[in-house]
Every structure is written in C-alpha cells, then in structure tokens.
LUMDO-113654 format. One line per field, with one value per residue: residue number from 1; residue in one letter; x, y, z of N, C-alpha, C, O, CB in turn. Coordinates in steps of 0.1 Angstrom, whole numbers, plus 5000, padded with zeros to 4 digits. Glycine has a CB too. Layout:
% residues N
num <- NUM  ...
residuo <- a  ...
n_px <- X  ...
n_py <- Y  ...
n_pz <- Z  ...
ca_px <- X  ...
ca_py <- Y  ...
ca_pz <- Z  ...
c_px <- X  ...
c_py <- Y  ...
c_pz <- Z  ...
o_px <- X  ...
o_py <- Y  ...
o_pz <- Z  ...
cb_px <- X  ...
cb_py <- Y  ...
cb_pz <- Z  ...
//
This chain:
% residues 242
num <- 1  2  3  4  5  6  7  8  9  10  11  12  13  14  15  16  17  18  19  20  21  22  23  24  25  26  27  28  29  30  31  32  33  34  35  36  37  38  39  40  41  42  43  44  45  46  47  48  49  50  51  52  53  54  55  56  57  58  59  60  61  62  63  64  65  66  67  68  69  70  71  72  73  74  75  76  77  78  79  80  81  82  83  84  85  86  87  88  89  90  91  92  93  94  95  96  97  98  99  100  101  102  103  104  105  106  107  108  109  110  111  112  113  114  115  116  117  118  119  120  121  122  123  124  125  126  127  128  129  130  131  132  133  134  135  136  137  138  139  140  141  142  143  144  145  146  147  148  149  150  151  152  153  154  155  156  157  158  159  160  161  162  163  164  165  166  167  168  169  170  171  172  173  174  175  176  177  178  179  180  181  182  183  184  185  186  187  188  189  190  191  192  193  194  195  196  197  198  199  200  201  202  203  204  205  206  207  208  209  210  211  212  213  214  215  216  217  218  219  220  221  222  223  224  225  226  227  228  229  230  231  232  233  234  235  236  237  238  239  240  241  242
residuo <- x  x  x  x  x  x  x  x  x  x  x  x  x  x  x  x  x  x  x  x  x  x  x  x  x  x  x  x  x  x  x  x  x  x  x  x  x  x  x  x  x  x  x  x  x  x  x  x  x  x  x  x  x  x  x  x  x  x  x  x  x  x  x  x  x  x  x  x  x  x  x  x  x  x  x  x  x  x  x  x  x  x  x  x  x  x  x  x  x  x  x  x  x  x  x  x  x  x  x  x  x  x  x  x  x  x  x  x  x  x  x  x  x  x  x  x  x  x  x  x  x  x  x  x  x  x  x  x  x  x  x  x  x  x  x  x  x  x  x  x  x  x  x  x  x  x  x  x  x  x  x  x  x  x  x  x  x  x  x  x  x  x  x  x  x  x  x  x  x  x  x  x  x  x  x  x  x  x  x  x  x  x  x  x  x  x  x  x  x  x  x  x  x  x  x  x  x  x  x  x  x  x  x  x  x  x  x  x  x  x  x  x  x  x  x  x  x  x  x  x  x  x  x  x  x  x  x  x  x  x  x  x  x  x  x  x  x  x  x  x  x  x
n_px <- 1403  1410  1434  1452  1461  1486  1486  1504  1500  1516  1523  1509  1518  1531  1543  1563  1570  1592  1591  1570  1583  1584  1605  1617  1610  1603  1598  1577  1562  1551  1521  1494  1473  1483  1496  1473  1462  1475  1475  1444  1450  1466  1446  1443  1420  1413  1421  1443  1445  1464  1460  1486  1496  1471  1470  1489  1479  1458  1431  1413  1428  1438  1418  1410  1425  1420  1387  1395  1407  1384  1372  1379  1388  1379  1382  1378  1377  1393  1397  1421  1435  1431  1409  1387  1366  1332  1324  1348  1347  1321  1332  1347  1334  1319  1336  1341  1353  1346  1346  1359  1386  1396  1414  1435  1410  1399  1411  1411  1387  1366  1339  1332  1336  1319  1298  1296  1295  1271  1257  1267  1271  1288  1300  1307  1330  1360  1385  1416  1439  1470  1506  1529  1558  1540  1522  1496  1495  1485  1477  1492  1510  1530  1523  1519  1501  1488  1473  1455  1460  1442  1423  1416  1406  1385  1364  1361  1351  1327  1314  1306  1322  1336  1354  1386  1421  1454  1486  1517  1544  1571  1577  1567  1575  1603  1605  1608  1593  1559  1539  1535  1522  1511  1495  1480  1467  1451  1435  1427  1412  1392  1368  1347  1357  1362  1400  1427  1457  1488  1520  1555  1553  1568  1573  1555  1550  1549  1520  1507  1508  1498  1472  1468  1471  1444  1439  1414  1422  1453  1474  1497  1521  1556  1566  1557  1565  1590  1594  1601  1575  1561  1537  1523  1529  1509  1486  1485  1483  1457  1441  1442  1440  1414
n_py <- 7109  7100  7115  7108  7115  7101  7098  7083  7072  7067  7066  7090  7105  7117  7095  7074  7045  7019  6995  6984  6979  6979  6987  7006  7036  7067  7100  7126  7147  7162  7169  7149  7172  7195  7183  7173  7197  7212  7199  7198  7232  7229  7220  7187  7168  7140  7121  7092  7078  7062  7037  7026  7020  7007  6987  6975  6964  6956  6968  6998  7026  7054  7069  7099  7113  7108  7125  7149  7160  7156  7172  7195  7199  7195  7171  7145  7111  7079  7056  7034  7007  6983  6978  6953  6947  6951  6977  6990  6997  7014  7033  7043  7051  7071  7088  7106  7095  7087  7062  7032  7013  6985  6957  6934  6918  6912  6894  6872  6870  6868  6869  6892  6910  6908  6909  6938  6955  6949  6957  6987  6992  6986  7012  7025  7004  6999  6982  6970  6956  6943  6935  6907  6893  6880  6874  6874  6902  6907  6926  6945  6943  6926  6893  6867  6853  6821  6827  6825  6850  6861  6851  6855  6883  6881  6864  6885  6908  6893  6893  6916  6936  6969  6989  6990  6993  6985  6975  6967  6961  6953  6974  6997  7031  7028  7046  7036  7032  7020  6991  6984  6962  6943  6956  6965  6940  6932  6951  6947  6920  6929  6951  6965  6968  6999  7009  7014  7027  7019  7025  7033  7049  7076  7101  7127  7117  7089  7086  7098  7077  7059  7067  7067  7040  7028  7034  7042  7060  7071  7064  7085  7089  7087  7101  7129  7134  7134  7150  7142  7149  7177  7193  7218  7207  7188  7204  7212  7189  7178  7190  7188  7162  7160
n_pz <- 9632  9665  9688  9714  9742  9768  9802  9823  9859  9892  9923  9921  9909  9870  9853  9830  9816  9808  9788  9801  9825  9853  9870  9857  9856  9849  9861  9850  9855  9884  9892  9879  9870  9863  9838  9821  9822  9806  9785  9772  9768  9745  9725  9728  9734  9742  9769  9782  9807  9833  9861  9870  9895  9907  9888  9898  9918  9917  9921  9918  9926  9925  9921  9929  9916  9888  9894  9900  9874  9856  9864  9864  9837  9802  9795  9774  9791  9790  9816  9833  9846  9871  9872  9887  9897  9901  9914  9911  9887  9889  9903  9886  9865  9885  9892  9871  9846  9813  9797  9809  9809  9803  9812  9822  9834  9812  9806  9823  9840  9819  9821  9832  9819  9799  9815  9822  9795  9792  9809  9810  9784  9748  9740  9762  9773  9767  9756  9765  9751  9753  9746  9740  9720  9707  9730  9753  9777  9813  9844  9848  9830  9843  9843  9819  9789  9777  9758  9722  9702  9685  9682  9708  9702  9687  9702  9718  9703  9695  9717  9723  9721  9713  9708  9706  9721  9714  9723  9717  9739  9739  9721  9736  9752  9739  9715  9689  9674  9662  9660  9629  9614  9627  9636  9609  9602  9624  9621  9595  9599  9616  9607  9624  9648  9666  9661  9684  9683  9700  9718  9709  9695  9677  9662  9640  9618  9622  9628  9613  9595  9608  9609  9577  9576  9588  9612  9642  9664  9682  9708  9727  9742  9758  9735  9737  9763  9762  9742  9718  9702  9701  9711  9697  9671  9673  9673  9651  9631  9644  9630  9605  9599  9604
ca_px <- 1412  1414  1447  1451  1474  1482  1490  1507  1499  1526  1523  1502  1525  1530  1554  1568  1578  1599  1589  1564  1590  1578  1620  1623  1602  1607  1587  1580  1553  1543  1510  1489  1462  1488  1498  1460  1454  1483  1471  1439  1453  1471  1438  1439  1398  1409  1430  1445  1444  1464  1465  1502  1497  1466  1475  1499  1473  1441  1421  1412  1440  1442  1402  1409  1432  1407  1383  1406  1409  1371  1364  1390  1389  1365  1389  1373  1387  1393  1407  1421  1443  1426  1395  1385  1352  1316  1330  1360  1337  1314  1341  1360  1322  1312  1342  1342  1357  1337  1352  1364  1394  1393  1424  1432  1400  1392  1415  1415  1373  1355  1323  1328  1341  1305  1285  1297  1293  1254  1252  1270  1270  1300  1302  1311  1340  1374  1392  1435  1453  1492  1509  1550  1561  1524  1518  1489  1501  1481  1483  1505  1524  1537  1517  1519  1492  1493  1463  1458  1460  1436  1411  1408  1398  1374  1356  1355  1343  1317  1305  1301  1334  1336  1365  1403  1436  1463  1499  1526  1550  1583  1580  1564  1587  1614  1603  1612  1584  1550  1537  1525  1526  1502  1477  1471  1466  1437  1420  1421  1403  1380  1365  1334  1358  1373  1409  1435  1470  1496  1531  1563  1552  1583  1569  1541  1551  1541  1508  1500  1512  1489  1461  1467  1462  1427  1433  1407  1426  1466  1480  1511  1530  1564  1572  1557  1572  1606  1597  1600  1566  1555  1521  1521  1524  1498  1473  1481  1480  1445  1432  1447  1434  1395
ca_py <- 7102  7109  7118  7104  7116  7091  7102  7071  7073  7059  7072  7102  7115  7112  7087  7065  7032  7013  6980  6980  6972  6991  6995  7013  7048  7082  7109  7137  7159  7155  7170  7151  7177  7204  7182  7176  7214  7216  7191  7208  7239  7228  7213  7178  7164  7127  7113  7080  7081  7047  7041  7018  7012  7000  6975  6961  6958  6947  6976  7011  7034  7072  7076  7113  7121  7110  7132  7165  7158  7151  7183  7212  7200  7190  7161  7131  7104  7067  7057  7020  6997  6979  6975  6945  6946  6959  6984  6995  7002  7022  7045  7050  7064  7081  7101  7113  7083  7086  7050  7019  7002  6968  6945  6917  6909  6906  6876  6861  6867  6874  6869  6903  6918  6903  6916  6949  6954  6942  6976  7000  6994  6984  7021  7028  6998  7005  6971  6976  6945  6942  6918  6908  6883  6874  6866  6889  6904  6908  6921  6954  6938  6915  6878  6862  6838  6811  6822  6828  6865  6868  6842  6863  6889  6874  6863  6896  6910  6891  6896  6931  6953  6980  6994  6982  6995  6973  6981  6958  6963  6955  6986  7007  7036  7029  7053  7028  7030  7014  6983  6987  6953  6938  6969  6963  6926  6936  6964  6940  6914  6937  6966  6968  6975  7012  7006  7023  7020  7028  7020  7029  7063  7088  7116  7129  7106  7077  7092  7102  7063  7049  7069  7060  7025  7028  7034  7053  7065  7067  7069  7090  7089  7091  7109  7138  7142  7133  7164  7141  7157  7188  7198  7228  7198  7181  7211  7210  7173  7174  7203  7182  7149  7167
ca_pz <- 9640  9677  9694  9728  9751  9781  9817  9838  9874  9900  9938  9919  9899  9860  9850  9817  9821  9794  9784  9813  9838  9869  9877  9844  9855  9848  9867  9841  9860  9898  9887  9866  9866  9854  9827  9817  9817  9795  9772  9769  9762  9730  9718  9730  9740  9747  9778  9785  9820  9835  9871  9872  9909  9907  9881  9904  9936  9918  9924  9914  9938  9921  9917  9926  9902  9876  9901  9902  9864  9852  9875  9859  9823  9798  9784  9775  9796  9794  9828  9832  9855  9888  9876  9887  9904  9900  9924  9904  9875  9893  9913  9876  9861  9896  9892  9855  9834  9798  9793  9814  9803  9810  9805  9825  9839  9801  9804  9836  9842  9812  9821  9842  9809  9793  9823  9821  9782  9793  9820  9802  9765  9745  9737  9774  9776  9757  9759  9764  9746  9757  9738  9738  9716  9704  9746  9760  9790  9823  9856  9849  9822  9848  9835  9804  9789  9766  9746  9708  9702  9672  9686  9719  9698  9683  9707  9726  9694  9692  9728  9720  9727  9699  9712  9712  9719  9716  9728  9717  9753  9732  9716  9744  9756  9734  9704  9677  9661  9663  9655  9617  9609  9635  9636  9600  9605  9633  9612  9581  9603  9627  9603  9629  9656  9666  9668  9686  9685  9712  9721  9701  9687  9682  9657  9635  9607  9627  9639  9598  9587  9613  9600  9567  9582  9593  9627  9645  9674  9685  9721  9726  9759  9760  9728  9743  9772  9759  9737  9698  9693  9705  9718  9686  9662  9674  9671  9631  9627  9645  9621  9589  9599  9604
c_px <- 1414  1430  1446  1459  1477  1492  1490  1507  1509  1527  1517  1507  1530  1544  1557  1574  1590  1597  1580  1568  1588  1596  1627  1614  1609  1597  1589  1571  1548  1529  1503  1475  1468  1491  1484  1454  1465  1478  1457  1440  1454  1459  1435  1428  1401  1424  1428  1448  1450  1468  1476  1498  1483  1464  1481  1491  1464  1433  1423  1420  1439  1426  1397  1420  1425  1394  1387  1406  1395  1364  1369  1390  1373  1368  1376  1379  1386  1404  1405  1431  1438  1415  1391  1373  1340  1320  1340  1355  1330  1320  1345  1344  1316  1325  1343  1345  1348  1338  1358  1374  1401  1408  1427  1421  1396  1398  1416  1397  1366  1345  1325  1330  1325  1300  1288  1294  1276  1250  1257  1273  1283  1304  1315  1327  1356  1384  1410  1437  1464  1493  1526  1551  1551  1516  1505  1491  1484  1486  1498  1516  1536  1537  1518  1510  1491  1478  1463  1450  1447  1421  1406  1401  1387  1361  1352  1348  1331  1306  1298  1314  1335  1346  1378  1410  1443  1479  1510  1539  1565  1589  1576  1573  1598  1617  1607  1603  1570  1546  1526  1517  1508  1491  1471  1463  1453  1427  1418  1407  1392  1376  1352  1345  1363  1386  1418  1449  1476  1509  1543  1561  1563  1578  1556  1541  1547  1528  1495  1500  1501  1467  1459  1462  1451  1429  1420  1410  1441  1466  1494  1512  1544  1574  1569  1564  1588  1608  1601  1590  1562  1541  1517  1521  1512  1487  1475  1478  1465  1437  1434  1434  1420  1389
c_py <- 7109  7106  7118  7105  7102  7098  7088  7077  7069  7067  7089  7111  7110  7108  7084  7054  7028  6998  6976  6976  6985  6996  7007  7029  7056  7092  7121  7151  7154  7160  7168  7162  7187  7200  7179  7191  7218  7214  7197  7222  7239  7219  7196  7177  7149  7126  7095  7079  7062  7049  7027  7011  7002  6983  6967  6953  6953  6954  6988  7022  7049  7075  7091  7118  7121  7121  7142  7162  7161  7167  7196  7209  7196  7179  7149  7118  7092  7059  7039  7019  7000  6976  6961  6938  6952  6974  6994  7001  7013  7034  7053  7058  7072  7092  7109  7103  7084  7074  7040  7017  6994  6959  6935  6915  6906  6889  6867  6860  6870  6877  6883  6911  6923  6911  6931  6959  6956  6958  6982  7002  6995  7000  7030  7018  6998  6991  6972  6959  6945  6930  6921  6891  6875  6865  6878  6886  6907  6916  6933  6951  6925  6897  6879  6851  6834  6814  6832  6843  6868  6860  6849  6880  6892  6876  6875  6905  6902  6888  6914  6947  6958  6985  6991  6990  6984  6977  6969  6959  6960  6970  6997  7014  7035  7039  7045  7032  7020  6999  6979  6974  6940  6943  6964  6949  6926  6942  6957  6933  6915  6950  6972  6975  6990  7010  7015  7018  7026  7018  7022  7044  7076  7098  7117  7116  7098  7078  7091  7088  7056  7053  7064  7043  7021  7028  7048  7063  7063  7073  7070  7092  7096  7109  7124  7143  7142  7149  7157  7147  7164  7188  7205  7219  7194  7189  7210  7202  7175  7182  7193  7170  7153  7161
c_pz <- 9654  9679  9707  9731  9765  9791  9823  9848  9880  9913  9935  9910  9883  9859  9836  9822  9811  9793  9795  9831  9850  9875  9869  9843  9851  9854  9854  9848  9879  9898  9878  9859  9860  9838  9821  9813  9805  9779  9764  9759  9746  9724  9715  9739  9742  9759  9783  9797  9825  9850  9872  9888  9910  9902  9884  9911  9927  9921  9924  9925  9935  9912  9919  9919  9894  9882  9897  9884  9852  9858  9869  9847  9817  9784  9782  9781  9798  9809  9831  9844  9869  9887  9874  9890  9902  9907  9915  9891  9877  9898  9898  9870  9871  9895  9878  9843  9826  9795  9806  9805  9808  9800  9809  9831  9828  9798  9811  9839  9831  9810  9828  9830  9801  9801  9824  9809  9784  9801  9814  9787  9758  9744  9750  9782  9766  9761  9754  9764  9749  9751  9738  9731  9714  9719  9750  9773  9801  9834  9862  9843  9829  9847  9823  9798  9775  9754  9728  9706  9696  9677  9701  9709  9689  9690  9718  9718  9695  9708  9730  9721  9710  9699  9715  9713  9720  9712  9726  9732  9746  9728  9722  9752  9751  9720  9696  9665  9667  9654  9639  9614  9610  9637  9618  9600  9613  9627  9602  9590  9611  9615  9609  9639  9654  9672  9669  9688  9698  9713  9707  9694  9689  9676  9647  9623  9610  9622  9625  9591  9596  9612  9588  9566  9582  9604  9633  9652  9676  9697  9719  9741  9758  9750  9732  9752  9771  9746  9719  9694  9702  9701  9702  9674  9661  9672  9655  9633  9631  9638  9611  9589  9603  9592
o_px <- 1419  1436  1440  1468  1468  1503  1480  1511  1515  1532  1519  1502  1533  1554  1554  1583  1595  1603  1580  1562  1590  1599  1636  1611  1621  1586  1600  1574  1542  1523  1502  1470  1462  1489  1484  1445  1462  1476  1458  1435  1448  1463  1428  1426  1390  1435  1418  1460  1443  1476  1471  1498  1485  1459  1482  1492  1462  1423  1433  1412  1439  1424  1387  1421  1421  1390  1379  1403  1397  1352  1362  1395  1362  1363  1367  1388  1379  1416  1394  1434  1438  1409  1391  1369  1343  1317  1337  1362  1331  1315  1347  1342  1307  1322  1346  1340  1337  1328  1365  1372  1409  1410  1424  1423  1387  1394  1421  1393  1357  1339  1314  1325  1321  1297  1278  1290  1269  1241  1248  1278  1289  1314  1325  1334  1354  1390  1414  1438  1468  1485  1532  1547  1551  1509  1507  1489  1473  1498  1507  1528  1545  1547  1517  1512  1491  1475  1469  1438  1440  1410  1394  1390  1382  1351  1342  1339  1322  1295  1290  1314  1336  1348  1382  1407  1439  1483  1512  1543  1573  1600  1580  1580  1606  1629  1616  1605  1573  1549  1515  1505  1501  1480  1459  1450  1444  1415  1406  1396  1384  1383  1345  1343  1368  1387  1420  1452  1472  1508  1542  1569  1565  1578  1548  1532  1538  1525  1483  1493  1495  1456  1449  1454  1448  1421  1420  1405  1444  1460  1501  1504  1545  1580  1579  1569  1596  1617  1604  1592  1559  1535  1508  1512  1504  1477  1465  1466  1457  1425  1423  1424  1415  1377
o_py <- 7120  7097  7128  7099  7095  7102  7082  7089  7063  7078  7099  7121  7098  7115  7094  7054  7038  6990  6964  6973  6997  7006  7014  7034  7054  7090  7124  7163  7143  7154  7177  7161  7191  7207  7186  7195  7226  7220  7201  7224  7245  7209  7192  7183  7144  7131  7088  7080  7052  7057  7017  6999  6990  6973  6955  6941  6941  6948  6993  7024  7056  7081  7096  7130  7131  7127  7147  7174  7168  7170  7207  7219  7195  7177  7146  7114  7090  7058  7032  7029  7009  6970  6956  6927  6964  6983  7006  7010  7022  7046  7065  7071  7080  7104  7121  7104  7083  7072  7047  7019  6994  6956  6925  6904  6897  6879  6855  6848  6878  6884  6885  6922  6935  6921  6937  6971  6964  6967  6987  7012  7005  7000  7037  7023  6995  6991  6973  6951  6953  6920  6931  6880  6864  6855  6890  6876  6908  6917  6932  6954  6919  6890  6889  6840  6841  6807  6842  6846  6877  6865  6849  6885  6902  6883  6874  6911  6911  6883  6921  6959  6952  6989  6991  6999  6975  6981  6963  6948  6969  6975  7007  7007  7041  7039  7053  7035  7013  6998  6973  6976  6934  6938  6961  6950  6918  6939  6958  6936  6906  6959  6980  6987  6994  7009  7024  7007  7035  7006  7014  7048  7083  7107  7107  7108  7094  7072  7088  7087  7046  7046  7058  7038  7010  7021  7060  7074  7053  7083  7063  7097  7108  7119  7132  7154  7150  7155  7164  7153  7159  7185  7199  7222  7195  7183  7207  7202  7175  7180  7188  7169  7142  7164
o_pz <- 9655  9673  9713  9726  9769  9789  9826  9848  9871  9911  9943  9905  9882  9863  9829  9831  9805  9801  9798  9841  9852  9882  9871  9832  9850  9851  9850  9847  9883  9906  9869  9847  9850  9828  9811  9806  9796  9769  9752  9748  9738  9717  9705  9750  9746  9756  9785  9797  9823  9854  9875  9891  9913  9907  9879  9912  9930  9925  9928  9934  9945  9902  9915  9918  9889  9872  9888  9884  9842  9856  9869  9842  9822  9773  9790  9773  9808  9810  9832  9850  9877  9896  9862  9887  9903  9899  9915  9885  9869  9896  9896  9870  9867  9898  9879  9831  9832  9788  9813  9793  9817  9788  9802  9837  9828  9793  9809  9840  9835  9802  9832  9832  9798  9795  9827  9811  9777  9798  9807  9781  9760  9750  9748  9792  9754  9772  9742  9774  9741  9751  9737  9736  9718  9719  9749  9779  9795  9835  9870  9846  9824  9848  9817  9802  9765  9745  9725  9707  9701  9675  9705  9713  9686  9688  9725  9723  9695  9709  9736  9722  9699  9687  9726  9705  9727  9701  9737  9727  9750  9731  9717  9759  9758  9715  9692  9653  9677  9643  9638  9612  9603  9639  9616  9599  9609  9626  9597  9588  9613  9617  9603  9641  9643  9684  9661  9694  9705  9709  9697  9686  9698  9684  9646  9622  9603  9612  9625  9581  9591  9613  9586  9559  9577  9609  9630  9649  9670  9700  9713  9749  9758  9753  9730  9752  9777  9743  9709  9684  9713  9691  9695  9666  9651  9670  9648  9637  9621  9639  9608  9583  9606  9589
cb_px <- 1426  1406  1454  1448  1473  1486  1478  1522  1489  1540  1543  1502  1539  1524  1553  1579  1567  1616  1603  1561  1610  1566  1634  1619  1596  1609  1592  1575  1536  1549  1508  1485  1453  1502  1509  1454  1455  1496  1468  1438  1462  1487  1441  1448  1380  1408  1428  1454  1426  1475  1455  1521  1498  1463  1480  1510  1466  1438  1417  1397  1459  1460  1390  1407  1445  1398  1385  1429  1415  1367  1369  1407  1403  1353  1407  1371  1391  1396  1402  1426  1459  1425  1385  1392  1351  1301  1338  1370  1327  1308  1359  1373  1311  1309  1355  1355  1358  1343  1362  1354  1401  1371  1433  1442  1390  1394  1425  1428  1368  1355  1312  1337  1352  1300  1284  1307  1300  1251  1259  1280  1263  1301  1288  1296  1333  1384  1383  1444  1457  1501  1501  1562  1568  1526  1537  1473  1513  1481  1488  1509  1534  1535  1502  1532  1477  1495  1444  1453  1472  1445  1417  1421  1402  1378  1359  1363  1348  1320  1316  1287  1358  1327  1362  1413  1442  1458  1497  1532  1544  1580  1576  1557  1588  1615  1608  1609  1594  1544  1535  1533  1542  1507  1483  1477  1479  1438  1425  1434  1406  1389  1365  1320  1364  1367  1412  1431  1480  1486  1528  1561  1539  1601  1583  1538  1562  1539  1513  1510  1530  1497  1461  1480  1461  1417  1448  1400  1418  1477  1477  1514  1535  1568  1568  1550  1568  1613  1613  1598  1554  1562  1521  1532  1529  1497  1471  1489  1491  1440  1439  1468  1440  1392
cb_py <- 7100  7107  7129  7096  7134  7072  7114  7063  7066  7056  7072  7108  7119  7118  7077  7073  7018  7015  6970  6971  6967  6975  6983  7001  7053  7085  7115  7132  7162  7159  7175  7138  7180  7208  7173  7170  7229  7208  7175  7209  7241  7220  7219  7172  7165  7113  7123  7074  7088  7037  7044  7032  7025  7008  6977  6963  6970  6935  6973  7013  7028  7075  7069  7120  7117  7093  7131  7164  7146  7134  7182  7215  7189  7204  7152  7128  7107  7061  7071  7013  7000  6991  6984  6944  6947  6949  6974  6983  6993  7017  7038  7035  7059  7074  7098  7125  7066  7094  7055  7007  7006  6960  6948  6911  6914  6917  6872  6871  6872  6873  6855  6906  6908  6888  6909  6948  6940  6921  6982  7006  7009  6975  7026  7026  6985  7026  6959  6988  6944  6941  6916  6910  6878  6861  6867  6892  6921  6897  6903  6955  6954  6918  6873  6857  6840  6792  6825  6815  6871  6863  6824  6868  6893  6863  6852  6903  6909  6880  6890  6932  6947  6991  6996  6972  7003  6960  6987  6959  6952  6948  6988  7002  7034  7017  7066  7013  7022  7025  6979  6993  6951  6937  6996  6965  6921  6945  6982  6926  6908  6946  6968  6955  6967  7025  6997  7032  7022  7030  7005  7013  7070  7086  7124  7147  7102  7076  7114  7116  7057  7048  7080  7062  7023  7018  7035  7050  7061  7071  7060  7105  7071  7077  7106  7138  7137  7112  7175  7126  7150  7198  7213  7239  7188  7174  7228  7209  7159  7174  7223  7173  7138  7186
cb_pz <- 9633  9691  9690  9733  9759  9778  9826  9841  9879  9892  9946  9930  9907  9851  9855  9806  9824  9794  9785  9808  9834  9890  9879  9828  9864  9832  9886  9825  9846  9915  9889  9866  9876  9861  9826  9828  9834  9797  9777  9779  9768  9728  9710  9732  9723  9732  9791  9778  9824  9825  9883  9872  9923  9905  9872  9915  9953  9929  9934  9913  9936  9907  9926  9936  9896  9873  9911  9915  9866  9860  9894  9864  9816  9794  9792  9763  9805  9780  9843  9817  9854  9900  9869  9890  9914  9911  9933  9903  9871  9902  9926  9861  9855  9916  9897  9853  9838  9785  9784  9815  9797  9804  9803  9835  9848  9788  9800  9853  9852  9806  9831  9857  9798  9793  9840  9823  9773  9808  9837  9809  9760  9732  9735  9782  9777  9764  9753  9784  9735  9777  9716  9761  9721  9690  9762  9757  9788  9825  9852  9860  9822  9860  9837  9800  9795  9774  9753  9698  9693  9654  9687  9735  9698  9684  9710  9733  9684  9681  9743  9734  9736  9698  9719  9704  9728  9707  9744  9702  9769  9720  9705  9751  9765  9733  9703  9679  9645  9663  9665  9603  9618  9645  9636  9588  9612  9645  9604  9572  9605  9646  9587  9633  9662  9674  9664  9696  9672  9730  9725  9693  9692  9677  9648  9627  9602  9643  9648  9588  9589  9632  9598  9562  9592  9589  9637  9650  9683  9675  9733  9716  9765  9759  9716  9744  9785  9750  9748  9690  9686  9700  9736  9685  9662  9686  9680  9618  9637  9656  9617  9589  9608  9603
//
C-alpha cells in the first residue's frame, strides 16, 4: 500500500482547504520544498502535489515548485490541478511529475483524457475523482455535474486509466473519517484498477481499515499537519504494511 502525502499549493505556499472552499484555507508551511524534504526524511517516496491556484485559472501556475521539488528529493510525484492542455501535460513531465493528474478535463473534454492515455500510457495518467453528494466536482471543486458516478467510471476504465483517486469533498479536511462505504463499492466493481483513497483521514486506524479494503494507495493531508498522525507513525505503518 503506498502512503501519499499531499502538498496544496496556493500563492506557493502549503495550504489545507476544508470542503474545498478556497475561503476555508489554512497556511501550514510557506515552503513546500521544506515540507517535502521533511516528508522524505521520515520515509515517505510518494507526493500528492496539487496546484489549487491553478485549478481555479485553467492552467498549470507552480511548475517550479514541482521543479525545486523533483530537483532536491527523490519523491515520487503525482502533480495535478490546471492541466488542461497538451501544454500543461508536457511542462508537469518536463519538470519531474512521475504522474499527471487529470480531473476536470476528464469531464468536461475527454477525448484529451483519451489522447493522453494514447502518448503516455495509462501507467503515466492518475485520474482525481471529487465527488459531493454523488455530484462529480470540477474546476477546483467549484462545478458540479449531473453525471452518473459509477458509469463515468466505467467508461474511463475502459478507455484505459489504471489509476484512480477519488476524494469524496464532504469529508475532505474535516477528519471524520473517510469514505469506507463508497471505496469499497469502487474496489468491488474495478479490481483491474489501482485505487486510492483520499479525503477524511484522521489516524492510523483509518489508513490500516482502508487497507484492509483493498485499497492500493491512501492520501493524507490535513491529518498531518494538524499533527492526528505523526510522520514517526507513518514510518511503522509503512514497514507493517510491506
């Protein structure tokens, strides 16, 4: 099971939102590269890398932080929000990105979702789900669209994505708890894809329940920096779960 940490972006500096709402930040580090070397340290190898601003404008904005990032560690890094263009694809793997993650253009253009999958190999695309009230979000969490949850993933399965996260935004930043409910419900009906959870994670107990699941992967945000799970946890838990 990997363990993914996630670094929000917002004017450069790491953030947390709550529920997505861009008025609902928190600044926790003004350097994401300190908190990347941190992460490192304690024996995290994957980063969730999101640029927030980008996600508002429509286009890739903090391509050197993934840069400065990709350059001083030797995380593995999926780096998402903005990418919208042939362009935006290219800058996120010319700077280090290991991964694309592609979310509303997977629902507003999919053929660019398709044509991308075709150049760099499902392996290389990590497709980010948001969902509130069975709505998938768009657009920085800010759109909502009327289509059927289970039937878009479907059909992006079967265009070739190997790769999900999917982040319920209800439960994002609120530490509740994560969406058990709904992840099993995906992993029953995807067991080709690799799925990752995110949103809602408060402590190891989650982290070990959503393993038990079958998930492949979990993203942790907030809980970290609010300090429910400590960095020193997380180096057991990733020895256990080996």
């Amino acid at each position: 099971m990997n363990i993914i940490v996630a670094i929000d972006l917002i004017d450069g500096k790491c953030v947390r939102l709550t529920q997505g709402d861009y008025r609902r930040k928190k600044i926790y580090n003004k350097d994401p590269l300190d908190m990347a070397l941190l992460l490192e340290d304690n024996g995290i190898s994957r980063l969730h890398l999101v640029d927030l601003d980008g996600a508002k404008k429509g286009k890739v904005i903090h391509w050197n932080v993934l840069e400065k990032i990709a350059k001083h560690t030797h995380l593995i890094i999926d780096f998402g929000g903005g990418i919208h263009t042939d362009e935006d694809v290219r800058i996120v793997f010319e700077n280090g990105g290991n991964m694309a993650t592609i979310g509303s253009i997977a629902v507003t253009k999919p053929f660019l979702l398709e044509k991308w999958i075709h150049i760099y190999g499902g392996e290389k695309i990590l497709l980010g789900v948001d969902v509130k009230d069975n709505k998938i979000a768009s657009n920085g969490w800010t759109k909502f669209h009327e289509i059927p949850f289970f039937s878009f993933l479907e059909e992006k399965n079967s265009h070739g994505i190997k790769k999900i996260f999917c982040t319920d935004i209800s439960k994002d930043g609120k530490l509740y708890g994560p969406s058990f409910s709904l992840y099993k419900k995906i992993i029953l009906k995807f067991p080709n894809i690799e799925f990752i959870a995110s949103g809602g994670i408060r402590n190891i107990e989650d982290i070990k329940n959503l393993y038990d699941l079958g998930c492949h992967g979990v993203i942790i945000g907030k809980a970290i920096y609010e300090n429910k799970i400590l960095l020193s946890e997380l180096k057991d838990i990733l020895v256990s779960l080996k």
